[in-house]
Each structure stands twice: as C-alpha cells, then as structure tokens.
C-alpha positions, 0 to 999 in steps of 0.5 A: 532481655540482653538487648534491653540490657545493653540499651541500659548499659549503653545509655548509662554509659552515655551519662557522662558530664559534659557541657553543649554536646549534641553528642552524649546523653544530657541527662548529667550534663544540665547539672554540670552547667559551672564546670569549664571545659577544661574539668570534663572529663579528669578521670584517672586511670584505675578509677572504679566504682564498684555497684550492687544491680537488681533486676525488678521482681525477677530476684535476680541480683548482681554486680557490676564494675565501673572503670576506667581502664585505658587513657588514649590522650585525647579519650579514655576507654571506660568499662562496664564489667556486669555480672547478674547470675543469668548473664554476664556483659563486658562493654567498652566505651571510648569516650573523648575527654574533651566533650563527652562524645562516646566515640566507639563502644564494644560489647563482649567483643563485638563493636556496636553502634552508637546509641542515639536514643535522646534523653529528655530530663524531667526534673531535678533537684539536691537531697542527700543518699544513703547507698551501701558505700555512705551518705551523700549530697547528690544531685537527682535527676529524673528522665526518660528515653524512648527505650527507659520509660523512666530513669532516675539517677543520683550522682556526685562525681566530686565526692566519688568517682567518673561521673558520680553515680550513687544511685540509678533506677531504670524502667523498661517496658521488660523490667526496673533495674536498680543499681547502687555503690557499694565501693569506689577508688581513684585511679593514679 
C-alpha cells in the first residue's frame, strides 16, 4: 500500500500547471492554455494548502500539508506532509518555475525516480465546488494513468494557492483515495 501511496503522491505532485512541457503530468496544464510563461510557476514561499485525505472503504482518514518550503531562483521545493493513521509520508519536490519539470523528488529521505507515468485527460469542464475551505469555480478534469484507473481533480490556483487543488479522487486497483481543502495561505 505504501508503493501506491507514493505513485499518487507522486503523480499529484506532477500536477503542476505549466504549458508545452513533455516533462510534467498535463492533466492541469491543458486548463492553463492563456497563461504566458512568465505566470507558471509564482508561487510564494510559505504557501500551504492544507487537505482532509481518505482512504476508500478502509475508514482510514487523514490529513496532508501542501507547501512550499524553499525557492532555490530558477526552482522551488514543494512538499507533501501526509499524515493517515496507518502511515505517515514526507515527500519533497523540486520543481523548476520556468516549465514545470519535476526536477528530483525525495521521500522520507530517500531520493526517488521520476515518475514517468503519462496522463491521459478525458474531459473537462467548469462548475462550482463546495469543499470544507468554501465554494468555488473550478475547472474539473477527469483522467487516467496507467497506475490510477481514474483521476479526477477540481483546481483553481487563482482563487487559492500552488497549483489550486480543491478537490481530488484517486482510483487504484488497491483502493479511491479522496483528498479536500480544508485551509489555505499565501506565502511572503
């Protein structure tokens, strides 16, 4: 279960907006078409979105932190602080502000590789949200890897923070895992 755990992390992570990169999971990016390049990646150290995680039927519940912990100039480190009562998971990403690109991700300590496990959107469409940290408009995009059988997000990054995940249902062969914001604040 901790392998499919950090395939989702991992994946989730990917999400990042950012526009003709062959490099970062596109399940956002095709929503972002009218950004310029210049507006990827803005985010502010100390931005943190904070989410309510469960896991399918298991009743196991959680939390997880999302935030931006570090800019390095050209890249910044995001990090997934996941807390479930089963398991606990730190995972660090560095993603470079330019494109998007996941340039090295660590979890509890341990440099891993690179996901490459390509996205393949489905649909998408606009609608309003209700999640524990309000209502929104979202953009809701529905796709799939060939480790989740089917992902669904709702995201609005100029409303909230980072990339903007309100909402996110993840199906695996193993279980749904469904995460929702709770809080979030802009960094500095």
């Amino acid at each position: 279960m901790k392998k499919v755990l950090v395939l989702i992390g991992l994946a989730l992570m990917g999400a990042q907006p950012a526009i003709a990169s062959d490099h970062i999971n596109p399940l956002i990016q095709s929503s972002f078409s009218s950004i310029t390049p210049m507006e990827l990646i803005n985010w502010k150290v100390g931005d943190t979105a904070e989410y309510n995680v469960a896991l399918g039927s298991f009743g196991i519940q959680g939390k997880m932190i999302k935030s931006v912990t570090k800019d390095e100039g050209t890249a910044l480190w995001l990090r997934q602080d996941l807390n479930l009562s089963i398991q606990k998971q730190v995972a660090d990403a560095l993603i470079n502000k330019a494109d998007g690109k996941i340039l090295k991700i660590i979890v509890d300590g341990k440099e891993q590789s690179i996901p490459d496990d390509k996205v393949e959107v489905i649909s998408q469409d606009y609608g309003e949200i209700t999640v524990p940290a309000g209502t929104f408009q979202a953009i809701h995009i529905i796709a799939k890897t060939k480790q989740i059988s089917k992902l669904e997000v709702w995201a609005n990054p100029r409303d909230t923070v980072m990339d903007g995940t309100l909402k996110q249902i993840a199906e695996t062969s193993l279980f749904p895992l469904t995460m929702e914001l709770t809080s979030f604040k802009r960094g500095q």
